[in-house]
C-alpha positions in Angstrom: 59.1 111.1 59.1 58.2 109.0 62.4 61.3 107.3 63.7 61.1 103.3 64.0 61.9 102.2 67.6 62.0 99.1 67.0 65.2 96.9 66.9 63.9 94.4 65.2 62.9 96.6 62.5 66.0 98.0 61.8 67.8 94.5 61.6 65.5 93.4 59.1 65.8 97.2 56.9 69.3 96.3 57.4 69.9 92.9 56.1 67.6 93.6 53.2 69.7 96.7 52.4 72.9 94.6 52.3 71.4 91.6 50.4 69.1 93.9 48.3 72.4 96.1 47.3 74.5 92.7 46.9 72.1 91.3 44.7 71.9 94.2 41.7 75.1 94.4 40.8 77.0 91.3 40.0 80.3 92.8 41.8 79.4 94.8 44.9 80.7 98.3 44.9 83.2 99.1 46.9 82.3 101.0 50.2 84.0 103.8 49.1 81.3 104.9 46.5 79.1 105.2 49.3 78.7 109.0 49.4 78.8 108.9 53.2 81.3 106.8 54.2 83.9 108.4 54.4 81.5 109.9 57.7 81.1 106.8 59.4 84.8 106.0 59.3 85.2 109.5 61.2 82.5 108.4 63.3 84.5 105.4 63.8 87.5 107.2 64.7 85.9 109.2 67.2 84.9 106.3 69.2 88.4 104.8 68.6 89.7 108.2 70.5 86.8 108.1 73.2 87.8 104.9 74.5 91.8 105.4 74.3 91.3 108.7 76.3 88.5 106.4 79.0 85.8 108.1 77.9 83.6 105.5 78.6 80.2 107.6 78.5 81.5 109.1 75.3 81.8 106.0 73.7 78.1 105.1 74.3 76.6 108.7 73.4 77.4 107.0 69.7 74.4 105.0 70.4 70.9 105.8 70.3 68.7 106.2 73.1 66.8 103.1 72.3 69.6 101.2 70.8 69.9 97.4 71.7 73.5 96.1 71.6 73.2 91.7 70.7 76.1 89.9 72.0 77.2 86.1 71.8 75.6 83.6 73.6 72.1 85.5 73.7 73.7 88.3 75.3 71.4 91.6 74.9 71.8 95.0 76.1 68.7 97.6 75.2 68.6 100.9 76.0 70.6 103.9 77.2 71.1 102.7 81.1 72.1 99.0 79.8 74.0 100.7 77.3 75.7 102.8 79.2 76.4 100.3 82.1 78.2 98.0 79.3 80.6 100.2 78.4 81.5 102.4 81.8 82.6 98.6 83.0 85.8 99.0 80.8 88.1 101.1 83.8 90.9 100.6 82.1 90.9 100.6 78.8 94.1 100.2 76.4 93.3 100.7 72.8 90.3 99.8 70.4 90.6 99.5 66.6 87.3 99.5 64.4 87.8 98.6 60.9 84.9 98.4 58.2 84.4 95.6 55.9 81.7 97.5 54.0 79.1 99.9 54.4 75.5 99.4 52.5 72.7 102.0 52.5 71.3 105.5 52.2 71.9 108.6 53.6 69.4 108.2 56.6 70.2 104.7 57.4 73.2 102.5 56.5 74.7 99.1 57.1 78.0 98.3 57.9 80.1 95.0 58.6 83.6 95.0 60.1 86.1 93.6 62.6 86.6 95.5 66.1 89.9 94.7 68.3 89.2 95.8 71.8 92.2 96.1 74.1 91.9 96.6 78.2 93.1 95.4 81.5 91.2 94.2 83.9 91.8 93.8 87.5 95.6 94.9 85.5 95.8 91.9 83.7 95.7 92.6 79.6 92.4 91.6 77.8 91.8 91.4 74.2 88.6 90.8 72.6 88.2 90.2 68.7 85.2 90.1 67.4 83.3 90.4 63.7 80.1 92.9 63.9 77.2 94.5 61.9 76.3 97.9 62.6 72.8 99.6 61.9 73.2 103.4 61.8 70.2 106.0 61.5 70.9 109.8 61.2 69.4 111.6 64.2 67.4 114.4 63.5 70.1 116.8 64.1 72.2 114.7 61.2 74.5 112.9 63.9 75.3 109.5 63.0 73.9 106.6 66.1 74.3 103.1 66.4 70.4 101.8 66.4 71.7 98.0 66.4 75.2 96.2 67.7 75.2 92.9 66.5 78.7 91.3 67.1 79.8 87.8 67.7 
């Protein structure tokens, strides 16, 4: 199967996964009947662990190479040299919590909404940014979980 590389594509796959499994049912199933995940929240974990130990360039190996990140205000990172350069500009990091709201999807692509607490210093003076987000995940051809889309505001 010939992987999409386009961003665009997988927001739309992904917003019709989460309305298309929303609008079956006439309760939506919790996120724990989705077989995998319980693998994203491990995935989740490990970035969690990356960013408490300053593993900056750990953190954005969890995205793909041609991932695009969209941020408030019309912010947009795509790509694995804008990706990367967003996240080695956290030098001091303190602690980041990721917590799903729900996870939509199949077991080559999936859909999940959630809160992420981000907690550093910069220039030593304590930042914390809270934000809601939707994440697009595709399994790589090797069966490793990426992050094809960040969407948070």
């Amino acid at each position: 199967m010939a992987r999409t590389r386009s961003w665009a594509a997988h927001l739309l796959l992904a917003s019709l996964l989460w309305s298309g499994g929303c609008a079956h049912s006439p309760a939506a199933a919790p996120a724990a009947t989705v077989a995998f995940a319980d693998e994203l929240e491990t995935v989740l974990r490990e970035m969690e662990a990356a960013f408490a130990r300053g593993d900056m360039a750990g953190v954005a190996a969890f995205y793909a190479d041609d991932a695009v990140m969209l941020a408030p205000g019309g912010g947009r990172y795509e790509g694995r040299e804008a990706i990367d350069a967003y996240w080695i500009r956290f030098t001091e990091p303190i602690a980041w919590a990721l917590e799903s709201h729900g996870i939509e999807g199949r077991p080559e692509l999936a859909v999940m909404r959630g809160r992420s607490t981000l907690e550093y210093a910069r220039e030593g003076e304590a930042q914390r940014s809270v934000v809601e987000f939707m994440l697009v995940w595709q399994r790589s051809p090797e069966g490793r979980w990426q992050i094809v889309v960040d969407a948070y505001w």
